[in-house]
DRENDO-1510 file (C-alpha; in Angstrom, 1 decimal, always signed):
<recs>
REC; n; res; u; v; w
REC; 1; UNK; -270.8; -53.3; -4.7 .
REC; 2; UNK; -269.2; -51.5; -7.8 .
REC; 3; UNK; -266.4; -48.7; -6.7 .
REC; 4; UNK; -265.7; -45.8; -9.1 .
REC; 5; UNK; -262.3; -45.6; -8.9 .
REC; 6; UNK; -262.4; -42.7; -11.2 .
REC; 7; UNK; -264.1; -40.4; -9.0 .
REC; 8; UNK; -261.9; -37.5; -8.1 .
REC; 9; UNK; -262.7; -36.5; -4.3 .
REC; 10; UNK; -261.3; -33.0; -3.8 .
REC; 11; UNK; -258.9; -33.3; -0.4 .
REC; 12; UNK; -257.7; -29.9; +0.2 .
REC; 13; UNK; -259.1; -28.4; +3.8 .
REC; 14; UNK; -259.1; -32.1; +4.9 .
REC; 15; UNK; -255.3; -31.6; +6.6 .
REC; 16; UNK; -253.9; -33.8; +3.8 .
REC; 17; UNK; -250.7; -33.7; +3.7 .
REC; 18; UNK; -249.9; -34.1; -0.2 .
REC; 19; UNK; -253.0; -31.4; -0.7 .
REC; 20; UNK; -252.6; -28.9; +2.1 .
REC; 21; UNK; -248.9; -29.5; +3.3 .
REC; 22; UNK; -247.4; -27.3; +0.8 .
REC; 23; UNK; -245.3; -25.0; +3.4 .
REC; 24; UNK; -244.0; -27.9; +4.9 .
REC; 25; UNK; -243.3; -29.6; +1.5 .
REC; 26; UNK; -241.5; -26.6; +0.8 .
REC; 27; UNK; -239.6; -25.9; +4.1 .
REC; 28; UNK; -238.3; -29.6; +3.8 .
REC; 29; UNK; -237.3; -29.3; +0.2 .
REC; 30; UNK; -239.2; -31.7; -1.9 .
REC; 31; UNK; -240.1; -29.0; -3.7 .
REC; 32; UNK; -239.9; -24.9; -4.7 .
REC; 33; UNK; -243.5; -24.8; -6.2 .
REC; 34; UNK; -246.6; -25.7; -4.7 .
REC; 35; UNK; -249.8; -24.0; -5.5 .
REC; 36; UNK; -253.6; -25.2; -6.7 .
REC; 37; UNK; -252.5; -26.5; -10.1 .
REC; 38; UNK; -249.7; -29.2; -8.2 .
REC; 39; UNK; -250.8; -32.5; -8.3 .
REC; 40; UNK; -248.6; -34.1; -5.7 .
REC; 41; UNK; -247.9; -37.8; -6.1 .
REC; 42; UNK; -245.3; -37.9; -4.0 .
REC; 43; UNK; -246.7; -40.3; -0.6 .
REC; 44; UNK; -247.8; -43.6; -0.4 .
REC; 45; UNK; -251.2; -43.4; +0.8 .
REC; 46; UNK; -254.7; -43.5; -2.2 .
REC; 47; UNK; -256.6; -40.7; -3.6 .
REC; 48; UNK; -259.3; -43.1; -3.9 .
REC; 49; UNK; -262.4; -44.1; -1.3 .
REC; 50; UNK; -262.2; -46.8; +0.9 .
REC; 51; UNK; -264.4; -49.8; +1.0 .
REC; 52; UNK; -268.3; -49.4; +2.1 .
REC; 53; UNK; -267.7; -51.9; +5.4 .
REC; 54; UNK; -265.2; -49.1; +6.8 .
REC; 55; UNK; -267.4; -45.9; +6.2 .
REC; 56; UNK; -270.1; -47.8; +7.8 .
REC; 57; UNK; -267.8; -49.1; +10.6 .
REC; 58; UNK; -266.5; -45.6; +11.5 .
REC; 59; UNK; -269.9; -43.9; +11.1 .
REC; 60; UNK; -271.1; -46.6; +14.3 .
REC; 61; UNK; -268.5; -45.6; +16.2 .
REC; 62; UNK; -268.9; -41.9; +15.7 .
REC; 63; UNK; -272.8; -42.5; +16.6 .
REC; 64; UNK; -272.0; -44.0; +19.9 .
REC; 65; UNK; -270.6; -40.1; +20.7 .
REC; 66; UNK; -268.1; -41.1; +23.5 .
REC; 67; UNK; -264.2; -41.9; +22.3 .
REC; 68; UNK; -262.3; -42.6; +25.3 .
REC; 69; UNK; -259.4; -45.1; +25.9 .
REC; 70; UNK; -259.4; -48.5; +24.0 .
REC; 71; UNK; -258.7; -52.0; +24.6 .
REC; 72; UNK; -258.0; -54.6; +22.0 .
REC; 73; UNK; -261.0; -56.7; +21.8 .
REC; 74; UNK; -260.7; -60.9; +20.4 .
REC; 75; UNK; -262.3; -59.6; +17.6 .
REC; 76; UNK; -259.5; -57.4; +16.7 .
REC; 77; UNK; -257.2; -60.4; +17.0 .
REC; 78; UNK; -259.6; -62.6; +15.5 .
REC; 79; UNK; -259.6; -60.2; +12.1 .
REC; 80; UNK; -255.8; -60.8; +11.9 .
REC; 81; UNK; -255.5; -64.4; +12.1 .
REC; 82; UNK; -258.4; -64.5; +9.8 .
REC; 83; UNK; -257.4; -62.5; +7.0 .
REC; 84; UNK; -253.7; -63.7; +7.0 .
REC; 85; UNK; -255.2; -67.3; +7.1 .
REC; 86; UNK; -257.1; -67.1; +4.2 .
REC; 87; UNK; -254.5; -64.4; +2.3 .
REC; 88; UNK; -251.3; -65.8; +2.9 .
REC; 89; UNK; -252.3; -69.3; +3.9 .
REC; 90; UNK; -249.8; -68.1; +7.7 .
REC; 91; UNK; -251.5; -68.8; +10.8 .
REC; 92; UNK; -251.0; -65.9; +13.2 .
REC; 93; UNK; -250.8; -67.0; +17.4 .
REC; 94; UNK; -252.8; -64.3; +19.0 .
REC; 95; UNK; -250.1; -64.0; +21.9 .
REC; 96; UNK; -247.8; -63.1; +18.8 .
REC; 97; UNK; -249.4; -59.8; +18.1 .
REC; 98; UNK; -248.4; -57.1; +19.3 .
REC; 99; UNK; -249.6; -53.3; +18.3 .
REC; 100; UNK; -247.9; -50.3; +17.2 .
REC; 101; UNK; -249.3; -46.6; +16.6 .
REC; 102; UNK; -247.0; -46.8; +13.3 .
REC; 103; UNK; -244.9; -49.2; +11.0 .
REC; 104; UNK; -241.9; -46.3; +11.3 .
REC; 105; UNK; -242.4; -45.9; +14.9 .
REC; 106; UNK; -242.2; -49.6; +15.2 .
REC; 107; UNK; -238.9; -49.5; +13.0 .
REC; 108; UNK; -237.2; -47.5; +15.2 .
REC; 109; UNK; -238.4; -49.5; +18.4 .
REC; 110; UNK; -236.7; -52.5; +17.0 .
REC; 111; UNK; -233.5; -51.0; +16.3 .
REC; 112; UNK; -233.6; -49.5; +20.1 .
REC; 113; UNK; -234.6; -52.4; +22.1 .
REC; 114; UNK; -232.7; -55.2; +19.7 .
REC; 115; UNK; -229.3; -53.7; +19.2 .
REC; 116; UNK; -226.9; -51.4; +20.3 .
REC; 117; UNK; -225.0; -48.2; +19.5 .
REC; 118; UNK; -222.6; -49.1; +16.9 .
REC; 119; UNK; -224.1; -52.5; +15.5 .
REC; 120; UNK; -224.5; -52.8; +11.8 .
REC; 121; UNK; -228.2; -53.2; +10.2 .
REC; 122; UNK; -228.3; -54.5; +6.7 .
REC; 123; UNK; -230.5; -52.3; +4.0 .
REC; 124; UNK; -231.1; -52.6; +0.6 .
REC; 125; UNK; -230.9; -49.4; -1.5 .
REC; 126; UNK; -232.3; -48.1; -3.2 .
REC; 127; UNK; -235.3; -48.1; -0.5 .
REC; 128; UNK; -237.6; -46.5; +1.5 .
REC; 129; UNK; -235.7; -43.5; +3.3 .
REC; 130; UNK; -236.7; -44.1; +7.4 .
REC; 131; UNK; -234.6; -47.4; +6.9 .
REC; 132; UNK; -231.8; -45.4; +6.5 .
REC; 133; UNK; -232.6; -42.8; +9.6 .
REC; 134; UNK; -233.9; -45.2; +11.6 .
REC; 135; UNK; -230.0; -46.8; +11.5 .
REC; 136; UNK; -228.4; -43.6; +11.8 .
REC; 137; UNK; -230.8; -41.1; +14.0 .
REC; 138; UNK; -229.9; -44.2; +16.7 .
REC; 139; UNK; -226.4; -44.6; +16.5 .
REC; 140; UNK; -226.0; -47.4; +14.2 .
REC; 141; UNK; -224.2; -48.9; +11.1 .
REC; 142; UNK; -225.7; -48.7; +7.8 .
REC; 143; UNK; -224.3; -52.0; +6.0 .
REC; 144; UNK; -226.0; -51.4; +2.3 .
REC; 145; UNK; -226.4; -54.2; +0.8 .
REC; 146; UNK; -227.7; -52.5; -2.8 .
REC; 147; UNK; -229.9; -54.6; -5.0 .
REC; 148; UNK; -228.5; -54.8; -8.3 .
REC; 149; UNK; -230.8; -53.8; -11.5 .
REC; 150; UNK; -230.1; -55.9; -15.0 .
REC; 151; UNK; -230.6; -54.0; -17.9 .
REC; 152; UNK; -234.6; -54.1; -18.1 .
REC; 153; UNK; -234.8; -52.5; -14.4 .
REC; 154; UNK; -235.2; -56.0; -13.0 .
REC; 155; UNK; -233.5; -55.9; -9.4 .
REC; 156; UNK; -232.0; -59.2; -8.0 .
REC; 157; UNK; -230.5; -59.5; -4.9 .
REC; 158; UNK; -226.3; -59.8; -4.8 .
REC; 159; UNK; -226.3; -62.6; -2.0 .
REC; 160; UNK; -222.2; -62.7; -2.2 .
REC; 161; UNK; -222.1; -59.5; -0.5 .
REC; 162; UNK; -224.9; -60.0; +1.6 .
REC; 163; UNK; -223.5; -62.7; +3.3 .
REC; 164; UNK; -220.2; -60.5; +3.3 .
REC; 165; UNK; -222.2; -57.8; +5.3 .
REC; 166; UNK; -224.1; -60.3; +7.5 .
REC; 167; UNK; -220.9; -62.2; +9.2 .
REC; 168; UNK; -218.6; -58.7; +9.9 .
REC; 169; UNK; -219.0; -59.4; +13.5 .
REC; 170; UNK; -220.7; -56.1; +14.0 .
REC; 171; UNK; -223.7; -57.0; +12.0 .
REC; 172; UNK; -226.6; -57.5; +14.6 .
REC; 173; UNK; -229.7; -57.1; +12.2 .
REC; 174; UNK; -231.5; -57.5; +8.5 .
REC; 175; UNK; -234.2; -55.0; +7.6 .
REC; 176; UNK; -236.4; -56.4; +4.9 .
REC; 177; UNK; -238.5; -54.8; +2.8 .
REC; 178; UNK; -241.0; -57.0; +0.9 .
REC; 179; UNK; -242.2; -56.3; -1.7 .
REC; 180; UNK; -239.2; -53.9; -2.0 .
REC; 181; UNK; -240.1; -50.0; -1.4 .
REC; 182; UNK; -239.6; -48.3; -4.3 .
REC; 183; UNK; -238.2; -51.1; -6.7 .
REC; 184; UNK; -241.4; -53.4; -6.4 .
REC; 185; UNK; -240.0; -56.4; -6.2 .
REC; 186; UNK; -241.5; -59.6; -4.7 .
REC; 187; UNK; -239.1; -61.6; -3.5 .
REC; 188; UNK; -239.7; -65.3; -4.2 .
REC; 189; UNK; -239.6; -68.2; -1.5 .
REC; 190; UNK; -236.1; -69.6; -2.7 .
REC; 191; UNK; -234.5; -65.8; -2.0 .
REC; 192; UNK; -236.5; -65.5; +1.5 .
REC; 193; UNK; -234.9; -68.7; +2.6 .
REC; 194; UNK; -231.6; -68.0; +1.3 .
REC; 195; UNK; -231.4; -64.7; +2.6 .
REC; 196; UNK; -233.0; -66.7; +6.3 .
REC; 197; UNK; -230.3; -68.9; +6.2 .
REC; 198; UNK; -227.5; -66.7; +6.0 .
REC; 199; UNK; -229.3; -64.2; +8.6 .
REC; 200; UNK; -229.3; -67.8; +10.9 .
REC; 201; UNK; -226.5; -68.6; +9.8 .
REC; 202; UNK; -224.5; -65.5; +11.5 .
REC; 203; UNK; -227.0; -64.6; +14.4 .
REC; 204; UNK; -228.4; -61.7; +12.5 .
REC; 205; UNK; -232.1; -60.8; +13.4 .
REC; 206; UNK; -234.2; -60.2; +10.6 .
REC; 207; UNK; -237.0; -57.1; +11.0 .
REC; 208; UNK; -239.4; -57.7; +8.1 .
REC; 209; UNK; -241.3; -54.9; +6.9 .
REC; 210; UNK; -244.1; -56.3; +4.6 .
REC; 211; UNK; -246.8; -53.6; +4.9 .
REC; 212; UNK; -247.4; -53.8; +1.1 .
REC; 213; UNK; -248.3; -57.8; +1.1 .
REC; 214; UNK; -251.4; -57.5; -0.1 .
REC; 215; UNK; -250.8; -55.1; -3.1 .
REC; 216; UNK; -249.4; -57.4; -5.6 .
REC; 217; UNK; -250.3; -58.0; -8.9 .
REC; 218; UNK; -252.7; -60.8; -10.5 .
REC; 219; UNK; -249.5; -63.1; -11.6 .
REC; 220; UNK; -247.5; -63.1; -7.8 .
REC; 221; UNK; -247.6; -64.4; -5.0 .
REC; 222; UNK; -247.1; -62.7; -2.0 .
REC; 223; UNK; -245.3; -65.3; +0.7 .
REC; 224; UNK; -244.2; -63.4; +4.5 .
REC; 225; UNK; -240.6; -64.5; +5.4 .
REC; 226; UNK; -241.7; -66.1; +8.3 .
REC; 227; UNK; -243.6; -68.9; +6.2 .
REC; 228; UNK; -240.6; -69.2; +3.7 .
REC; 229; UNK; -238.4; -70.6; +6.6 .
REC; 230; UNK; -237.7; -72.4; +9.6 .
REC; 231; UNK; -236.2; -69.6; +11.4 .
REC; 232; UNK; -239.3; -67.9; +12.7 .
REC; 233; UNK; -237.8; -67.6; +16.0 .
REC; 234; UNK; -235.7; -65.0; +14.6 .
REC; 235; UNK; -237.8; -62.9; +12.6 .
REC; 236; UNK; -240.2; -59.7; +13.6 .
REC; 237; UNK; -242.9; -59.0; +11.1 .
REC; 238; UNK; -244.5; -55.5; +10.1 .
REC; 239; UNK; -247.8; -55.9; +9.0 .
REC; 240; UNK; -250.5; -53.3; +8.3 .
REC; 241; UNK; -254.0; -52.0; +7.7 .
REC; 242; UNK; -252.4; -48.6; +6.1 .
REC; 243; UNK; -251.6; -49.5; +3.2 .
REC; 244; UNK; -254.0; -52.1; +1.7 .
REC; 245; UNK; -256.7; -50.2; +2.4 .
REC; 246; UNK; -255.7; -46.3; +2.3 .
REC; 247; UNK; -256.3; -45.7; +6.7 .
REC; 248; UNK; -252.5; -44.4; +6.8 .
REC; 249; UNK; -254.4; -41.7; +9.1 .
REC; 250; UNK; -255.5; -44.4; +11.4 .
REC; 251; UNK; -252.0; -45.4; +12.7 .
REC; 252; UNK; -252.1; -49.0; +12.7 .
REC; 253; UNK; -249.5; -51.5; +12.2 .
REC; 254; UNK; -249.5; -54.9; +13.8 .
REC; 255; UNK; -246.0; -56.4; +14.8 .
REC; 256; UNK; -245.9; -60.4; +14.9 .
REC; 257; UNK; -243.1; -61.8; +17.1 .
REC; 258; UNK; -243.1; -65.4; +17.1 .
REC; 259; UNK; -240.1; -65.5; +19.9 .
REC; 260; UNK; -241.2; -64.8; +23.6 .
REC; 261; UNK; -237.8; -63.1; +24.8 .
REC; 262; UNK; -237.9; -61.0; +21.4 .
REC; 263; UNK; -241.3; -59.6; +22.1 .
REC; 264; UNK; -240.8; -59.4; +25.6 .
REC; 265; UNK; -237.8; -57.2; +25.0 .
REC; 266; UNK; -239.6; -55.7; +22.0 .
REC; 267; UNK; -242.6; -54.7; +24.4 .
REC; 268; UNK; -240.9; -53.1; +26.7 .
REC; 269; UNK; -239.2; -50.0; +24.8 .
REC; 270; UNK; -242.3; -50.1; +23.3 .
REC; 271; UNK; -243.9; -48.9; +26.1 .
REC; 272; UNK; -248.2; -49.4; +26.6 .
REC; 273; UNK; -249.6; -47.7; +23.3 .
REC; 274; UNK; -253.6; -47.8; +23.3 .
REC; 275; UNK; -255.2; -47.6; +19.8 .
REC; 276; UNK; -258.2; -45.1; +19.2 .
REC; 277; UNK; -261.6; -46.7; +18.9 .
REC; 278; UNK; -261.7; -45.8; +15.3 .
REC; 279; UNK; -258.6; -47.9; +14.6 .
REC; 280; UNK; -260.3; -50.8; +16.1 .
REC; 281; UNK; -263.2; -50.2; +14.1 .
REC; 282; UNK; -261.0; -49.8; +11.0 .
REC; 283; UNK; -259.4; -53.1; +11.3 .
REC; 284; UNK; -262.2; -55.6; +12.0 .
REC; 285; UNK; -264.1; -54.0; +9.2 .
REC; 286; UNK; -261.4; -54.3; +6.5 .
REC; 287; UNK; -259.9; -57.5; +7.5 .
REC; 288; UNK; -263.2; -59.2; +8.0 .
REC; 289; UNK; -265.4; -57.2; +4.8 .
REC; 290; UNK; -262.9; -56.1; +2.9 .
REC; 291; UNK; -262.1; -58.3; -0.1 .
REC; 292; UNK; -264.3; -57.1; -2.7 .
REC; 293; UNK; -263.1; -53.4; -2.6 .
REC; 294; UNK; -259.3; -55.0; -2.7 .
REC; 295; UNK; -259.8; -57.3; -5.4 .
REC; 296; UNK; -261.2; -54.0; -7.9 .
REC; 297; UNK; -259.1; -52.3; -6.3 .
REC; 298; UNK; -255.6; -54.4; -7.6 .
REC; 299; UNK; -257.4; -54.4; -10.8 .
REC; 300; UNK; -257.7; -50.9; -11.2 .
REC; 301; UNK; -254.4; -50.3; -10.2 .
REC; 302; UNK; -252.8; -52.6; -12.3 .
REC; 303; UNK; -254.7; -51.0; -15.0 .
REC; 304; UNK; -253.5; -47.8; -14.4 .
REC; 305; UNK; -249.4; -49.4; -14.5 .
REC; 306; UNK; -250.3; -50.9; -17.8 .
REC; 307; UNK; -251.3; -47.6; -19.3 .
REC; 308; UNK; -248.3; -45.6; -18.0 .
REC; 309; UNK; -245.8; -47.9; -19.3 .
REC; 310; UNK; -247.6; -47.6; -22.7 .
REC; 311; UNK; -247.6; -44.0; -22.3 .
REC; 312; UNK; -244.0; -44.1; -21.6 .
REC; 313; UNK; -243.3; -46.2; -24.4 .
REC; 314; UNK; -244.9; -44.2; -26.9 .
REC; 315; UNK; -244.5; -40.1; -25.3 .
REC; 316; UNK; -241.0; -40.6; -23.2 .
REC; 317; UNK; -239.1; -44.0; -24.4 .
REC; 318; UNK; -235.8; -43.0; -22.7 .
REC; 319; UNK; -237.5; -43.6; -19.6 .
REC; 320; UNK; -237.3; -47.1; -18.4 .
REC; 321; UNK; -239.8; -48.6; -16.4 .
REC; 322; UNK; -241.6; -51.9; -15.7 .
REC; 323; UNK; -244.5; -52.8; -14.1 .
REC; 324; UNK; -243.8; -54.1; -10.3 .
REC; 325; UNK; -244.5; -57.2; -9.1 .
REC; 326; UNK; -246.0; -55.7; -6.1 .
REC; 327; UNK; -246.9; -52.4; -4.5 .
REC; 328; UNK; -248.4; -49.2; -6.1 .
REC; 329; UNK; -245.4; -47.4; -6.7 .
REC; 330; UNK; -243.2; -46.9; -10.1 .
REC; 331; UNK; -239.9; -46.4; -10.1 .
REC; 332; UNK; -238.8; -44.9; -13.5 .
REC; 333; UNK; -235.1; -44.5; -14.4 .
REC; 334; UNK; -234.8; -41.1; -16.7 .
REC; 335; UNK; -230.6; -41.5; -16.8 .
REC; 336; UNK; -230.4; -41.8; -20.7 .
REC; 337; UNK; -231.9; -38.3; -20.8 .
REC; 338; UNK; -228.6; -37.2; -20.2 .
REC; 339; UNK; -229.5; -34.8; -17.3 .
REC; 340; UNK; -228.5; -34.3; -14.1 .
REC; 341; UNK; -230.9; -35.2; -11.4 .
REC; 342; UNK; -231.5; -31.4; -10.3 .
REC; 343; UNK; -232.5; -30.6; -14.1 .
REC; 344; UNK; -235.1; -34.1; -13.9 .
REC; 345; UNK; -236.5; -32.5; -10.5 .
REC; 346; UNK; -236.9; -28.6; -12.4 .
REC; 347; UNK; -238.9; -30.4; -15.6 .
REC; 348; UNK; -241.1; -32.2; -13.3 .
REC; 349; UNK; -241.6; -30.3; -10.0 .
REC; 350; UNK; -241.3; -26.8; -11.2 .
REC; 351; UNK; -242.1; -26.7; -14.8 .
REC; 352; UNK; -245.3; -29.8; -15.1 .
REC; 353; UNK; -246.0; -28.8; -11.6 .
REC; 354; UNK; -246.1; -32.3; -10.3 .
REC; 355; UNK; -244.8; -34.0; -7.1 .
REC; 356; UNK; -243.1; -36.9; -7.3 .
REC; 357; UNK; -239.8; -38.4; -5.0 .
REC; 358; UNK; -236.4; -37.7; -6.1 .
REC; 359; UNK; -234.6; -41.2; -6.5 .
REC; 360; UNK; -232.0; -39.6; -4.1 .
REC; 361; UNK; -233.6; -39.9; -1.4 .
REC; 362; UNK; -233.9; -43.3; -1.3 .
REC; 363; UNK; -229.8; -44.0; -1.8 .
REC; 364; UNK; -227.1; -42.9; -4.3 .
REC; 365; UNK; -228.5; -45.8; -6.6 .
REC; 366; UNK; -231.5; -43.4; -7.3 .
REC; 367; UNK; -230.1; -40.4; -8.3 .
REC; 368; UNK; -231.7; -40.3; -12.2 .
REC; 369; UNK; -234.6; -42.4; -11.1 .
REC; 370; UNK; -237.8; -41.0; -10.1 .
REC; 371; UNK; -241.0; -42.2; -7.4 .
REC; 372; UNK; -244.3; -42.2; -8.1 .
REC; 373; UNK; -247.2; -43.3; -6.1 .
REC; 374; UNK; -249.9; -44.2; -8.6 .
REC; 375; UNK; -253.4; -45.2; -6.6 .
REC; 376; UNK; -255.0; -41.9; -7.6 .
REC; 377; UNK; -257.8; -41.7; -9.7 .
REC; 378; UNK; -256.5; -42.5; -13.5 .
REC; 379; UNK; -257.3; -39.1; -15.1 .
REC; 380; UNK; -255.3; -37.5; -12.5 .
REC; 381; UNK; -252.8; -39.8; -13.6 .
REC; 382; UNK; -253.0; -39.3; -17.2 .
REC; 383; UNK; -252.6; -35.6; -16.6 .
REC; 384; UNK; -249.4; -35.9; -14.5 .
REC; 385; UNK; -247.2; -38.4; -17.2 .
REC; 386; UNK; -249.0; -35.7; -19.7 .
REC; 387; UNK; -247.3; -32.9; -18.1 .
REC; 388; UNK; -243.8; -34.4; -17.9 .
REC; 389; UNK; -243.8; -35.7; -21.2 .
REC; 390; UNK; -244.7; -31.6; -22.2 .
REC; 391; UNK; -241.0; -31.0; -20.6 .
REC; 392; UNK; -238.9; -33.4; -22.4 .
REC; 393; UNK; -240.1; -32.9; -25.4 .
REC; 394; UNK; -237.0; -30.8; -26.6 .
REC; 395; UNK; -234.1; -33.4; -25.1 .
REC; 396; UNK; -233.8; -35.9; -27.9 .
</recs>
């Protein structure tokens, strides 16, 4: 079927959290106005529908009228292996698999159960902020390894000093993000095995979060660390339904441990967590009928990128942006403005009234960059660069 992508479906009084969370998105301090006119575009999850296969799957389970505690059926393994098989080409062990009711929850397990107070993790700022509290909230070392931008905003990964970081004899453990949360790089087979190797190399275990594998655009490829190397053993994987196909509600990430004594360990701070018969329901629906919404999906979205960076170009050329090679965020550098970053947050959050995340947040790397989550409907979109183009007109 046909999705209309540019259908905007009104989610206030539906406990969103970018729509109805605007006390707490004040009382945290993202931002000092919130009101009807926001448009938030701040958090990682779609404005848009979800494929047809899911309603219908959740509607049967609603209809059955009893919601009581869940096992995981074959089928829900069976989805897995099957969808990553024909994706990603990586065949999956079911005995490998094992659940969590979140990919952050499952972050912070990992650091718990695989290292201990005072180790050093690896990062790679600017990223995705629960790396860095994940480390710290447990008694652990941030080693930042920052990726380094060239002058087009293309990141690359300095390898010198990651190595450097990996064999201080405190270093216990690699968090990778891929593709990279917010830069949007895809990291290529060659880096994955280099950056393998050296994690091998020094007995560092490598925690792979890779929850936006399937949101890449038409030209990449997508290739799981654990398929880029030999030194599977070593590796836990992150994968998840949130993402690809909007069910961040749903709680459900998968976590593939290919090393028994790992998972074993792994398991057991987990502790027994029993998914909801609508999670179930989610997953075998997307993974096994899900395809056709993904593929207009990717195109819609990368349609979207290609009109903001011409909007950009055109309205607000001292912003420097590209188009990622995978995810559906933009990461936009507004440091030749010539402002400081609490003046960038006033012009957008205050004055255009729109939501985004301050590049802070995701390391000092950020600090004139801005976040922007872009799988909303495209004149939402439109209206949000519109606005913040209105507030730098006068900075020449």
């Amino acid at each position: 079927m046909k999705y209309n992508f540019d259908e905007i479906v009104n989610r206030r009084g539906t406990y969103s959290i970018k729509w109805d969370g605007g006390e707490l998105l004040k009382e945290i301090g993202l931002t000092d106005r919130y009101d009807e006119e926001t448009i938030p575009l701040f958090t990682a999850d779609m404005d848009l529908p979800v494929p047809q296969p899911l309603i219908e799957a959740l509607h049967k389970t609603v209809d059955h009228r009893i919601f009581g505690y869940t096992i995981f059926p074959k089928e829900y393994f069976e989805a897995i292996q099957h969808w990553f098989k024909k994706r990603h080409d990586w065949d999956i062990p079911q005995e490998d698999i094992s659940f969590s009711p979140g990919t952050v929850h499952a972050l912070n397990v990992a650091v718990k159960a695989l290292t201990n107070p005072g180790d050093g993790i690896i990062i790679q700022r600017p990223v995705y902020p629960p790396f860095t509290s994940a480390i710290e909230a447990n008694g652990r070392k941030v080693m930042n390894n920052p990726l380094k931008a060239n002058s087009e905003g293309y990141y690359q990964i300095d390898f010198e000093d990651f190595e450097a970081k990996a064999k201080d004899e405190t270093t216990k453990m690699f968090i990778l993000c891929n593709p990279h949360n917010p830069t949007g790089r895809v990291f290529t087979k060659e880096e994955l095995k280099k950056l393998a190797n050296i994690c091998a190399k020094h007995d560092v275990l490598i925690v792979a979060d890779e929850i936006h594998g399937d949101l890449v655009r038409r030209n990449q490829t997508f290739i799981p660390i654990a398929k880029a190397t030999e030194h599977g053993e070593r590796i836990i994987t992150f994968t998840a339904i949130n993402k690809t196909f909007n069910v961040a509600g749903l709680h459900c990430t998968n976590v593939i441990i290919s090393n028994p004594e790992l998972r074993k360990t792994y398991n057991t701070v987990m502790g027994m967590h029993l998914p909801s018969p609508f999670t179930v329901s989610a997953l075998i629906a997307v993974y096994n009928e899900g395809d056709e919404w993904l593929e207009q999906l990717k195109d819609y979205i990368d349609g979207t990128m290609e009109w903001a960076v011409q909007f950009l170009a055109e309205k607000m050329p001292k912003v420097k942006v590209r188009i990622p090679e995978g995810t559906y965020i933009m990461w936009m550098d507004f440091s030749e403005y010539g402002l400081s970053p609490e003046e960038i947050h006033d012009r957008i959050y205050n004055k255009a009234n729109v939501l985004l995340e301050d590049g802070k947040m995701f390391g000092e790397e950020g600090l004139q960059w801005q976040r922007i989550c872009i799988p909303s409907p495209r004149p939402l979109i439109q209206e949000a660069f519109e606005r913040i183009a209105r507030e730098f007109e006068d900075v020449r």
